[in-house]
N, C-alpha and C positions, 0 to 999 in steps of 0.2 A: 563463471562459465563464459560471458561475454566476454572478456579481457583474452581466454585462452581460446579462442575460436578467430582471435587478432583485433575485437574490437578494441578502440582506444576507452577506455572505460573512467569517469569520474564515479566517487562511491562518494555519494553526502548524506549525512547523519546531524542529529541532534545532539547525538550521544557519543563524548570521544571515546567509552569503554568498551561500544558496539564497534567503532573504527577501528579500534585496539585489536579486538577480536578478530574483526575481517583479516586482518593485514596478516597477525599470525599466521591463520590458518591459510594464507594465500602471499607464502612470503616471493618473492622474485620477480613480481608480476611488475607492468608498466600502469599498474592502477595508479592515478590519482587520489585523495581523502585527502576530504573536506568536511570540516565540522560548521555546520552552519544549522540555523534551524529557517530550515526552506517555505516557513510561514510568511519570512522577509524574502524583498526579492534579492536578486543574484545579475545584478545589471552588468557584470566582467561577463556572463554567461547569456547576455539577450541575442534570441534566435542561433544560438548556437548545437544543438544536438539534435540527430536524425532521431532518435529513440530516448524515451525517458521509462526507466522501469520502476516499477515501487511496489514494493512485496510485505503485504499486510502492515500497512502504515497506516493510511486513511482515518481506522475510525480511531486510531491513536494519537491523533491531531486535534488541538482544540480549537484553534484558528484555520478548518478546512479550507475555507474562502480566500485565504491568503496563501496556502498551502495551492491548491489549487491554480492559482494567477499565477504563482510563479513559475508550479512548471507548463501553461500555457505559454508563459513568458521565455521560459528557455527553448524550447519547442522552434525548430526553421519551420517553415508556411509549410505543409505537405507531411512536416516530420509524425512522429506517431508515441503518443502515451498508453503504457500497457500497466495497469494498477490489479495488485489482488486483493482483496477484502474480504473479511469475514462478510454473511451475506446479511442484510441488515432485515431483513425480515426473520429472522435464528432467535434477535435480541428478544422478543416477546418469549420466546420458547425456551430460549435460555435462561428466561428469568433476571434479564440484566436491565430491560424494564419494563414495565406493567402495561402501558401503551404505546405502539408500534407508533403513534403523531405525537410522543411525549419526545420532541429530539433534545439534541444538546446536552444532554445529562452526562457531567461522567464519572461513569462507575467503576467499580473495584479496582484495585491494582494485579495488574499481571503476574503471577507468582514465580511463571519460568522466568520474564526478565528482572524481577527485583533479583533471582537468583546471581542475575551477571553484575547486576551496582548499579540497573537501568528501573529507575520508576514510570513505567508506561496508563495510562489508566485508557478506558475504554467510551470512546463518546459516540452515543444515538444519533445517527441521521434518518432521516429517507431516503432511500431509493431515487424518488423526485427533486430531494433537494441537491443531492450529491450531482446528477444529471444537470437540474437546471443550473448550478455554477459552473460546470465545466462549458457548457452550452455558451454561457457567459465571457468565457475565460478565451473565448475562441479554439477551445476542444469539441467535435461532433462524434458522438457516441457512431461507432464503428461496428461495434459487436459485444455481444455481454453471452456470457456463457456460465453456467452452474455447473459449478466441480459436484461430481459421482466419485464416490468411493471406486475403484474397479472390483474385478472379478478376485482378482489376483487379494487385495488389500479386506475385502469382506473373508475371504477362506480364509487367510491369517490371522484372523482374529482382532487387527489391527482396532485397540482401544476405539480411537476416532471415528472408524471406517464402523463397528459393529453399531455403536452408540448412536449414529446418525445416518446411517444409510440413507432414511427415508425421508428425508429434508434437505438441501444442500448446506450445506457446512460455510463455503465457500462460493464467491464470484470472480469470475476476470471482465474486468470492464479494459476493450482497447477504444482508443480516441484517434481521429486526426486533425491535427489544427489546421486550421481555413487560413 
């Protein structure tokens, strides 16, 4: 979506099968991919990008802390980190762990991505600790917001939307680096 709105757009992954996939479904485009696992840094890339996006990655990281640096590291002074996350207060209720200070743990594997040849597993943070690394990292929590199922996605019956209405499913945390 950024790419076709004219943004010059790098796509980086862990995963070359998820790159694979992008590039199909988005053939023409002047995207970049890059397979790297962005727990290392990316020093060809220090201070270079106004915007860094990352779309339900986080608690599928097990080196957050280094995940984290690095895209405060890619990040120009002013630029802005927009991340979405399942919401880690869910994990208790989900039953993915027992106690909400039990971090670090990671559980089961993903069954839509083993679908694609991608083994992703799911690892516990806090709320607190995710904040205080990026705090670190020279990211300043900007805005956090809880995704609501809409109107629209509750009357459809939509699986996700009927199952959890009453809890948020999801977060957007945006940052801007100092």
């Amino acid at each position: 979506m950024l790419a076709q709105r004219g943004a010059e757009v790098t796509a980086v992954d862990l995963a070359p099968r998820l790159l694979t996939i992008a590039q199909e479904r988005d053939p023409g485009t002047s995207t970049t991919y890059l397979v790297h696992d962005l727990s290392r840094p990316l020093p060809q890339y220090h201070e270079f990008f106004d915007l860094v996006v990352s779309n339900l990655v986080l608690p599928d990281v097990d080196d957050y802390c280094g995940y984290i640096a690095t895209l405060g590291d890619v990040l120009k002074p002013g630029g802005r980190a927009v991340l979405s996350l399942l919401n880690p207060y869910r994990a208790v209720f989900d039953k993915r762990v027992r106690n909400y200070f039990e971090s670090g743990r990671g559980t089961r594997e993903y069954g839509g991505m083993a679908k694609l040849g991608v083994h992703a597993y799911y690892y516990h943070r806090t709320l607190e600790e995710y904040i205080t690394t990026f705090r670190e990292s020279g990211l300043l929590l900007n805005d956090l917001s809880d995704v609501c199922p809409t109107d629209e996605m509750l009357e459809s019956g939509h699986p996700i939307a009927a199952k959890n209405y009453h809890l948020p499913l999801f977060m957007v945390l945006a940052f801007v680096k100092q």
